[in-house]
N, C-alpha and C positions, 0 to 999 in steps of 0.2 A: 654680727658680733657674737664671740661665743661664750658661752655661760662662765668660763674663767675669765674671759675680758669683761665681763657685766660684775662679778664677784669682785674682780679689783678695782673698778671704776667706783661701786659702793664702799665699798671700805675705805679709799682714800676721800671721798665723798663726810663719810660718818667721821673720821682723825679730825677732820679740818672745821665738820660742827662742833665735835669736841672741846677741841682746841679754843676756838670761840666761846666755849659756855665755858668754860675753863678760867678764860680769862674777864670773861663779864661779872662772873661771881668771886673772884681774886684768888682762888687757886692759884695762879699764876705768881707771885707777891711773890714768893722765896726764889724762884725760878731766876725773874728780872732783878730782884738783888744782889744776888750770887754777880750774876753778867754784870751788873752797876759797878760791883767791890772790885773785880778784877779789871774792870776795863779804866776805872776811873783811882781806882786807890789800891795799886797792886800790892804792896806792903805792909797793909793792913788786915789782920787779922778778918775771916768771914762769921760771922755770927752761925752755930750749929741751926737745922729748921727747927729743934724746938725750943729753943731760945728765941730765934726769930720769930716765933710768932705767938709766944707770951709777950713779947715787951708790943707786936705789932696788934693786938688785941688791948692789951694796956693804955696802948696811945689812942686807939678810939673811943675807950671808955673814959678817959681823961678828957678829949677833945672832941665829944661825937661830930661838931660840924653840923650840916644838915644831913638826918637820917630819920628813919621816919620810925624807928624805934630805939 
Protein backbone atom coordinates (compact mmCIF):
# COMPACT_ATOMS: atom_id res chain seq x y z
CA UNK A 1 0.00 0.00 0.00
CA UNK A 2 1.52 3.35 -0.79
CA UNK A 3 1.89 6.29 1.47
CA UNK A 4 -0.96 8.20 -0.56
CA UNK A 5 -3.31 5.16 -0.28
CA UNK A 6 -2.46 4.96 3.61
CA UNK A 7 -3.13 9.11 3.71
CA UNK A 8 -6.46 8.52 2.15
CA UNK A 9 -7.47 5.57 3.99
CA UNK A 10 -6.88 8.01 7.22
CA UNK A 11 -8.57 10.69 6.34
CA UNK A 12 -11.72 8.92 5.33
CA UNK A 13 -11.21 6.95 8.46
CA UNK A 14 -10.94 10.58 10.73
CA UNK A 15 -14.60 12.23 8.32
CA UNK A 16 -16.42 9.25 9.42
CA UNK A 17 -15.15 9.62 13.37
CA UNK A 18 -15.99 13.02 12.96
CA UNK A 19 -19.03 12.77 11.67
CA UNK A 20 -20.08 10.45 14.67
CA UNK A 21 -18.92 12.87 17.51
CA UNK A 22 -20.68 15.33 15.54
CA UNK A 23 -23.71 13.73 15.78
CA UNK A 24 -23.46 12.19 19.37
CA UNK A 25 -22.88 15.80 20.80
CA UNK A 26 -25.93 17.39 18.36
CA UNK A 27 -24.03 19.29 16.01
CA UNK A 28 -25.79 17.70 13.63
CA UNK A 29 -29.50 19.15 14.89
CA UNK A 30 -29.76 21.92 12.11
CA UNK A 31 -28.30 19.69 9.46
CA UNK A 32 -31.36 16.84 10.15
CA UNK A 33 -33.85 19.63 10.19
CA UNK A 34 -33.04 21.42 7.26
CA UNK A 35 -33.53 17.50 5.50
CA UNK A 36 -36.84 17.00 7.84
CA UNK A 37 -38.47 20.65 6.53
CA UNK A 38 -37.80 19.70 2.87
CA UNK A 39 -38.57 16.26 2.85
CA UNK A 40 -41.57 16.39 5.10
CA UNK A 41 -43.17 20.07 4.73
CA UNK A 42 -41.72 21.46 1.30
CA UNK A 43 -43.81 24.70 1.53
CA UNK A 44 -42.87 25.69 4.71
CA UNK A 45 -40.62 28.16 5.37
CA UNK A 46 -36.91 26.64 6.93
CA UNK A 47 -35.97 28.36 10.13
CA UNK A 48 -32.24 30.43 9.56
CA UNK A 49 -29.35 28.14 12.00
CA UNK A 50 -29.49 31.00 14.24
CA UNK A 51 -32.80 31.11 14.93
CA UNK A 52 -32.74 27.45 15.03
CA UNK A 53 -30.99 27.02 17.53
CA UNK A 54 -31.97 29.87 19.89
CA UNK A 55 -35.47 28.57 20.03
CA UNK A 56 -33.65 24.75 20.13
CA UNK A 57 -31.63 25.88 23.25
CA UNK A 58 -34.83 27.58 24.61
CA UNK A 59 -36.81 24.27 24.54
CA UNK A 60 -34.21 22.43 26.62
CA UNK A 61 -34.07 24.89 29.07
CA UNK A 62 -37.89 25.13 29.19
CA UNK A 63 -38.03 21.04 29.20
CA UNK A 64 -34.64 19.77 30.30
CA UNK A 65 -36.01 16.06 30.44
CA UNK A 66 -33.42 13.88 31.86
CA UNK A 67 -29.80 15.67 31.79
CA UNK A 68 -27.51 15.63 34.17
CA UNK A 69 -27.17 19.33 34.20
Amino acid sequence: MTEAAILTRLHRSFRAAWQIVRGVVGETAYERYVEHQRAHHPGEPVLAEREFWRRHVDRGDTNPGSRCC
